[in-house]
N, CA and C atoms as a LAMMPS dump frame, in Angstrom:
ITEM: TIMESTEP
0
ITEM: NUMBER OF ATOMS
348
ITEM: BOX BOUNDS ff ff ff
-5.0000000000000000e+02 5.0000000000000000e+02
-5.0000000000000000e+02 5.0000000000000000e+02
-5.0000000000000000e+02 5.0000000000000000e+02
ITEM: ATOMS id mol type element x y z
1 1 1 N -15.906 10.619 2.874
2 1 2 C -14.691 11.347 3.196
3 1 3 C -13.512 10.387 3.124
4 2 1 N -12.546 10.713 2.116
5 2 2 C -10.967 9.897 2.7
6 2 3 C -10.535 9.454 3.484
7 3 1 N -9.781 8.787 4.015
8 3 2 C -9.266 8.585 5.338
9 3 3 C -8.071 9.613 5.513
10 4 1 N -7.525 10.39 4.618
11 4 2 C -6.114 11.088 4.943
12 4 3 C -7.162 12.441 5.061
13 5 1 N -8.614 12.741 4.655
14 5 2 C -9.243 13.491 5.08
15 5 3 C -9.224 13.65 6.787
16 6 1 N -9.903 13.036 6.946
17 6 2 C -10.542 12.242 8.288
18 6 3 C -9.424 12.62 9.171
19 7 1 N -8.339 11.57 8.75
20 7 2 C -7.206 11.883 9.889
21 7 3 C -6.72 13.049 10.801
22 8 1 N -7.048 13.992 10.11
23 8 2 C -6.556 14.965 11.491
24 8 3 C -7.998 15.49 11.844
25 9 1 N -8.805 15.417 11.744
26 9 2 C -9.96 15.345 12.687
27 9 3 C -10.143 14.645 13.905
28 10 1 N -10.058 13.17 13.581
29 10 2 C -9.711 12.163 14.397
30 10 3 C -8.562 12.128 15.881
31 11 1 N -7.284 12.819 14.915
32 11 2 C -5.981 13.122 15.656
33 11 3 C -6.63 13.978 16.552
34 12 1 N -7.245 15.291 15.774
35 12 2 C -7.197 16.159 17.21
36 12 3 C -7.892 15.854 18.135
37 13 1 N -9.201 15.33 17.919
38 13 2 C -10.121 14.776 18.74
39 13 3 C -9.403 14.231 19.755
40 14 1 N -8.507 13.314 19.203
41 14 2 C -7.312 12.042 20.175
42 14 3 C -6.627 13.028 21.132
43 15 1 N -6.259 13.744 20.564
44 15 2 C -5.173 15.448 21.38
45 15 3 C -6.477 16.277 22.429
46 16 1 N -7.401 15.584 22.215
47 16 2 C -8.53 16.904 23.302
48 16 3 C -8.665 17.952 22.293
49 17 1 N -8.256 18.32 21.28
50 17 2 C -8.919 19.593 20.682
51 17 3 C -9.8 19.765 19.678
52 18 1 N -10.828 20.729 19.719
53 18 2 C -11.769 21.013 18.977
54 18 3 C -11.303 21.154 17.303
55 19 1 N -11.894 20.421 16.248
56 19 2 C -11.116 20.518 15.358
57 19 3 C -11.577 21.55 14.041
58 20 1 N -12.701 21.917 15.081
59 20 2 C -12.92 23.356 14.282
60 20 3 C -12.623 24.791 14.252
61 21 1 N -12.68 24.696 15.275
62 21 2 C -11.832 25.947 16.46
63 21 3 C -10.283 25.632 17.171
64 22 1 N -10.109 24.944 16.745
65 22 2 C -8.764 24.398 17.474
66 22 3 C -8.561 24.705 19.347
67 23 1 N -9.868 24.616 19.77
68 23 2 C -9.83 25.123 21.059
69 23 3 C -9.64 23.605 21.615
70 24 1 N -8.99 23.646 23.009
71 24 2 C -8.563 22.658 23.879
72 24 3 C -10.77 21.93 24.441
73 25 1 N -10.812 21.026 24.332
74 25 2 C -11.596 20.806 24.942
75 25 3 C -11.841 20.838 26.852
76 26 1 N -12.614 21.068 27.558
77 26 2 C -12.767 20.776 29.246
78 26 3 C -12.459 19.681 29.321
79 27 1 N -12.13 19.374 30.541
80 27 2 C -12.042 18.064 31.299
81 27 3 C -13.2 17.297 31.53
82 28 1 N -14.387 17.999 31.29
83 28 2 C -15.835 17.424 31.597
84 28 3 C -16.164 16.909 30.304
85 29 1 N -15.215 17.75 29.262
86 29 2 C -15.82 16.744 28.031
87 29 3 C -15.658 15.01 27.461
88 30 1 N -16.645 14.236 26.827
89 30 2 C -16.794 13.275 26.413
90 30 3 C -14.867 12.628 25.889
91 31 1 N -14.19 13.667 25.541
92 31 2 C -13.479 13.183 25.059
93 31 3 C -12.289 13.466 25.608
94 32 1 N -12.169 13.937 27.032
95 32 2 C -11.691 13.573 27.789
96 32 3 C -11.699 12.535 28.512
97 33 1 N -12.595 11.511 28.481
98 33 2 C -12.956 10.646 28.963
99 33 3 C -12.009 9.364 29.03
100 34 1 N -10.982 8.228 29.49
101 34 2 C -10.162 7.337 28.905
102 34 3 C -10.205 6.76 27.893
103 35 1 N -11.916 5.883 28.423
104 35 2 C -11.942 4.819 27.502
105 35 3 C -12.129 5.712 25.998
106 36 1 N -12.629 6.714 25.71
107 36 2 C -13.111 7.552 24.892
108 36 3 C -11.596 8.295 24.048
109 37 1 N -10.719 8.242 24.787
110 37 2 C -9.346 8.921 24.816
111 37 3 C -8.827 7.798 23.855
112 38 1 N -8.777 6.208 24.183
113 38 2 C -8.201 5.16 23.663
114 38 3 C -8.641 4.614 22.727
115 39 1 N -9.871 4.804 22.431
116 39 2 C -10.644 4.525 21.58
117 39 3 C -10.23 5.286 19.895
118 40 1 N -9.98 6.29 20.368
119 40 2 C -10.002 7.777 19.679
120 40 3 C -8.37 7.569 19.016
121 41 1 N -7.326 7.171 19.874
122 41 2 C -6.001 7.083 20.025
123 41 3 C -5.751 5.276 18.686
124 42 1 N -6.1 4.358 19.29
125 42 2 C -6.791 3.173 18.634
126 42 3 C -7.135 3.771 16.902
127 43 1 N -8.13 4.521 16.851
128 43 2 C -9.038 4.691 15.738
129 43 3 C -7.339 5.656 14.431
130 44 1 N -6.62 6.283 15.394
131 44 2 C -6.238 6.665 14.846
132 44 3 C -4.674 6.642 14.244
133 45 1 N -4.186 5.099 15.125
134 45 2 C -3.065 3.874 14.783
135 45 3 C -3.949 3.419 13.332
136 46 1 N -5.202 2.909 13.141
137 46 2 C -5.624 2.21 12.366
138 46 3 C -5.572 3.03 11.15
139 47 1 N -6.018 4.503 11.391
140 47 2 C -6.438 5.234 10.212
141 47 3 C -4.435 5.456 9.62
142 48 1 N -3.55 5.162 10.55
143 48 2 C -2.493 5.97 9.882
144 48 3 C -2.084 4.813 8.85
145 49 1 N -2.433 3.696 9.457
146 49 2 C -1.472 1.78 8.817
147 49 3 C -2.097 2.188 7.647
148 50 1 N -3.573 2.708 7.375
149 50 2 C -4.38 2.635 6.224
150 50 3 C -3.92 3.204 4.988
151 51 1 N -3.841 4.139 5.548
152 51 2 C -3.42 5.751 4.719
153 51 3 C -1.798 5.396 4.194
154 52 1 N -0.904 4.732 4.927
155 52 2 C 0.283 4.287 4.271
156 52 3 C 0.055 3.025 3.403
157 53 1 N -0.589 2.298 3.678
158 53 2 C -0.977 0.969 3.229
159 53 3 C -1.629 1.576 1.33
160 54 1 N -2.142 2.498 1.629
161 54 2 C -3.165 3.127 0.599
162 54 3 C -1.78 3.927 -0.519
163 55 1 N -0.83 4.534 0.338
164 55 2 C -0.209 5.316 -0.709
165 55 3 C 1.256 3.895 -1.577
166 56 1 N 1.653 2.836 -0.384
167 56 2 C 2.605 1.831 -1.05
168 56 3 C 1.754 1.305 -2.051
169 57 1 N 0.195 1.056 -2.339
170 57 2 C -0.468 0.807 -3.44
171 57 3 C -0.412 1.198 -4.28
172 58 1 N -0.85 2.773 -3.926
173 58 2 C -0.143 3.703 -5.556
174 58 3 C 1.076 3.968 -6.223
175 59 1 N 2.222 3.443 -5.346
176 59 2 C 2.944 3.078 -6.148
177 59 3 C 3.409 1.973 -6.769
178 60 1 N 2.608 0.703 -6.364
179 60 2 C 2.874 -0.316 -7.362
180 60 3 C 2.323 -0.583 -8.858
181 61 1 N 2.792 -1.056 -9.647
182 61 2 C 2.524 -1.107 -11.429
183 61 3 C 1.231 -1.53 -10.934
184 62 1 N 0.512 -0.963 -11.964
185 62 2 C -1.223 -1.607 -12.034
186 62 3 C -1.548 -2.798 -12.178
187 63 1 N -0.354 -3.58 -12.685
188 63 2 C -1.219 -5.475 -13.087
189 63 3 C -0.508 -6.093 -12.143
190 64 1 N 0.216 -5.392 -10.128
191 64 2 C 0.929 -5.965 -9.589
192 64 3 C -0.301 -6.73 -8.943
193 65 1 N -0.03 -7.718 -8.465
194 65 2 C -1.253 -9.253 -7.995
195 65 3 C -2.093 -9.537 -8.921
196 66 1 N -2.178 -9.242 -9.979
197 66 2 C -3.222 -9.949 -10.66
198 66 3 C -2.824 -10.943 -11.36
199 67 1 N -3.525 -12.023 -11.889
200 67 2 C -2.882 -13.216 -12.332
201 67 3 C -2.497 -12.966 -14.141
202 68 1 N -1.437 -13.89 -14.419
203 68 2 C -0.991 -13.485 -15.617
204 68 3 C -1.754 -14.81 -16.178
205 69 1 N -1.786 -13.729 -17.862
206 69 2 C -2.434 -14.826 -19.04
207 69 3 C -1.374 -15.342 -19.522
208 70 1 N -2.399 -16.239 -20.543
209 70 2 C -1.199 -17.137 -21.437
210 70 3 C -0.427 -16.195 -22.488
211 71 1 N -1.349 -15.291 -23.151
212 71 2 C -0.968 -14.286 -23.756
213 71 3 C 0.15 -13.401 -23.199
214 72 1 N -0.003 -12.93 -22.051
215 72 2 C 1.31 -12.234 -21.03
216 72 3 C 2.448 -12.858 -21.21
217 73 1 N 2.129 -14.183 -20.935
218 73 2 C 3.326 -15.218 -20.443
219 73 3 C 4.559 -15.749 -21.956
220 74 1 N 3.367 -15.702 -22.993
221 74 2 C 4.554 -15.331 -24.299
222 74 3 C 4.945 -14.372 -24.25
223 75 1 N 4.34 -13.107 -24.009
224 75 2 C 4.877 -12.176 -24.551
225 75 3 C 6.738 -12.302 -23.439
226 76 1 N 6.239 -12.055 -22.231
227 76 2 C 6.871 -12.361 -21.609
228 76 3 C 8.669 -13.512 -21.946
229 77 1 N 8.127 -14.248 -22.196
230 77 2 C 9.045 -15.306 -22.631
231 77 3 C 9.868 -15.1 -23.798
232 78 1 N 8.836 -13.908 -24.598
233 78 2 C 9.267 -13.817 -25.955
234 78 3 C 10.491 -12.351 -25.545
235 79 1 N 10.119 -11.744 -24.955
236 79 2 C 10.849 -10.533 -24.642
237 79 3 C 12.423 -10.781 -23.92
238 80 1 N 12.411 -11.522 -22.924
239 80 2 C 13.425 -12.287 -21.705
240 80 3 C 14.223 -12.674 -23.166
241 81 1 N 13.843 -13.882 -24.153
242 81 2 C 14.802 -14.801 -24.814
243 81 3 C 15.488 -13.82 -26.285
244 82 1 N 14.579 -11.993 -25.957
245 82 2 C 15.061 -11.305 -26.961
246 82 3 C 16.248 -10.558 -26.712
247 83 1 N 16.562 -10.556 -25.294
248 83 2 C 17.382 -10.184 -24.598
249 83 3 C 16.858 -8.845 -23.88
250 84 1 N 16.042 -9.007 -23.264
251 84 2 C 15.29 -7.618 -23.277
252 84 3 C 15.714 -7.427 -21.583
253 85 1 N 16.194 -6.288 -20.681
254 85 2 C 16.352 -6.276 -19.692
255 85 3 C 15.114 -6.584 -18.344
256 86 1 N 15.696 -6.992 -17.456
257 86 2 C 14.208 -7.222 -16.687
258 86 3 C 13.574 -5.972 -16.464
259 87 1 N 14.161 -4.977 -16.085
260 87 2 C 13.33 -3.729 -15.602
261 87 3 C 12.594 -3.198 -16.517
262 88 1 N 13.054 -3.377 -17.87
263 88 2 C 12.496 -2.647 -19.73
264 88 3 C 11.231 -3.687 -19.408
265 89 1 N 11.784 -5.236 -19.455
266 89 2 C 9.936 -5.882 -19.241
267 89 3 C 9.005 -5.73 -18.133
268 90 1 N 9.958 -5.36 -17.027
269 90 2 C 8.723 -5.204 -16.144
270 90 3 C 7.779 -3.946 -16.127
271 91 1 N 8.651 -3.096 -16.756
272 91 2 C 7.925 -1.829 -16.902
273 91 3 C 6.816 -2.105 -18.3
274 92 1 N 7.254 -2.792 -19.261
275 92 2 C 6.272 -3.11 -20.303
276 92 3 C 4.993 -3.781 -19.671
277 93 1 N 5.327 -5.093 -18.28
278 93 2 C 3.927 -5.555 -18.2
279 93 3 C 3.282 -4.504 -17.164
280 94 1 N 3.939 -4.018 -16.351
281 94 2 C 3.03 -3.147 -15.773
282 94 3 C 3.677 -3.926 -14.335
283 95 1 N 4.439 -4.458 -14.274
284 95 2 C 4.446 -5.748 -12.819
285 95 3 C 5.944 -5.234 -12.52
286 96 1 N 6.553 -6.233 -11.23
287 96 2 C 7.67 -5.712 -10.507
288 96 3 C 8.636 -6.333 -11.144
289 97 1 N 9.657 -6.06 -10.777
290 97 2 C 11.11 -6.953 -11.624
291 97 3 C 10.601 -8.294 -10.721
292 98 1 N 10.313 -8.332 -9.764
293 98 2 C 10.553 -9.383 -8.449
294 98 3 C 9.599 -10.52 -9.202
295 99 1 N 8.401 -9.688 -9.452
296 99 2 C 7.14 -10.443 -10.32
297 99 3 C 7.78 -11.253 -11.369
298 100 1 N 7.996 -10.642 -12.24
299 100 2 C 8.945 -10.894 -13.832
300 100 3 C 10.05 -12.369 -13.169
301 101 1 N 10.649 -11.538 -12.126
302 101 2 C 11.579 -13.046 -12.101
303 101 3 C 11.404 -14.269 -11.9
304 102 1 N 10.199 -14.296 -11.243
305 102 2 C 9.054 -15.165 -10.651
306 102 3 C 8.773 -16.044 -11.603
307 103 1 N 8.177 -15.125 -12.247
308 103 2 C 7.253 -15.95 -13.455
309 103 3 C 7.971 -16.36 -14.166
310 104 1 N 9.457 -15.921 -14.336
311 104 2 C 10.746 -16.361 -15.808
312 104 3 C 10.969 -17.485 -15.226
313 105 1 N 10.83 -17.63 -13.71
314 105 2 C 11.06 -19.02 -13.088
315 105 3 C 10.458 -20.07 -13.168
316 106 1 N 9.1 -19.839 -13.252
317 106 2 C 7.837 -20.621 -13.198
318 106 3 C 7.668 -21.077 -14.94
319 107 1 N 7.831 -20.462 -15.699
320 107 2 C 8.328 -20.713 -16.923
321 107 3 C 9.256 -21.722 -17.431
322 108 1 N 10.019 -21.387 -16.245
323 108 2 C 11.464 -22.583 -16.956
324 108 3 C 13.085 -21.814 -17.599
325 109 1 N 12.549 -20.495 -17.778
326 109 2 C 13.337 -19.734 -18.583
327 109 3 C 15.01 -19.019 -17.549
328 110 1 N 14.647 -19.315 -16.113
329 110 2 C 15.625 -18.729 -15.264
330 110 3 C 15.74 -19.636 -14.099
331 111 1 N 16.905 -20.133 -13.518
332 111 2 C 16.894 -20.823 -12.389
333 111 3 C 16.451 -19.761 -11.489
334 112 1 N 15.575 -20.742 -10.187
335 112 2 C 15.276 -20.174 -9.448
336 112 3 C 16.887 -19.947 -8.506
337 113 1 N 16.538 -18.301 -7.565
338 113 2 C 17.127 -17.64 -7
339 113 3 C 17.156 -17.982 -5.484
340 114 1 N 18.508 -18.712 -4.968
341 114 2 C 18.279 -19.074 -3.208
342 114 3 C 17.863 -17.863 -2.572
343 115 1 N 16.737 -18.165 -1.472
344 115 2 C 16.727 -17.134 -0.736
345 115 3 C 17.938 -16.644 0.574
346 116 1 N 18.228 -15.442 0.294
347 116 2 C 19.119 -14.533 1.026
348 116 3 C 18.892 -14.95 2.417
């Protein structure tokens, strides 16, 4: 099961309610219980960091962290000295402008940028 599945199962559980019936659970039930309450509450801080953590992934370019080749790194070099805009190359490698500037740095091809 997903975790953005999961999540409101979890939630209601955390809320006391049945998450099939949407009925309030008793006070005698298990999950009324504190430690059982915090646990539940806990489980479901973790599941939310995840589930956002999971969707800022899908929106980064597919080759963002992976290490660049030598092959990349001409092309790269070759594109920058064609006058090619950073965002046109970063969208060509698949990586961030932030990436691209990085590497134009590490290259030699751009002074590095003071940090703000």
């Amino acid at each position: 099961m997903q975790l953005q599945s999961a999540l409101p199962i979890v939630r209601a559980l955390a809320d006391g309610i049945n998450p099939l019936t949407g009925e309030t659970f008793n006070d005698e039930s298990p999950y009324s219980e504190p430690r059982t309450l915090r646990a539940l509450f806990s489980a479901v801080e973790l599941m939310e960091r995840e589930v956002e953590r999971e969707k800022r992934r899908e929106r980064l370019p597919a080759n963002f962290g992976k290490p660049w080749t030598e092959g990349e790194d001409q092309a790269l070099a070759g594109s920058f000295d064609a006058g090619h805009a950073l965002l046109e190359i970063a969208r060509k490698h698949a990586r961030t402008v932030s990436s691209i500037r990085l590497r134009l740095e590490k290259l030699g091809k751009i002074e590095a940028q003071p940090a703000a």
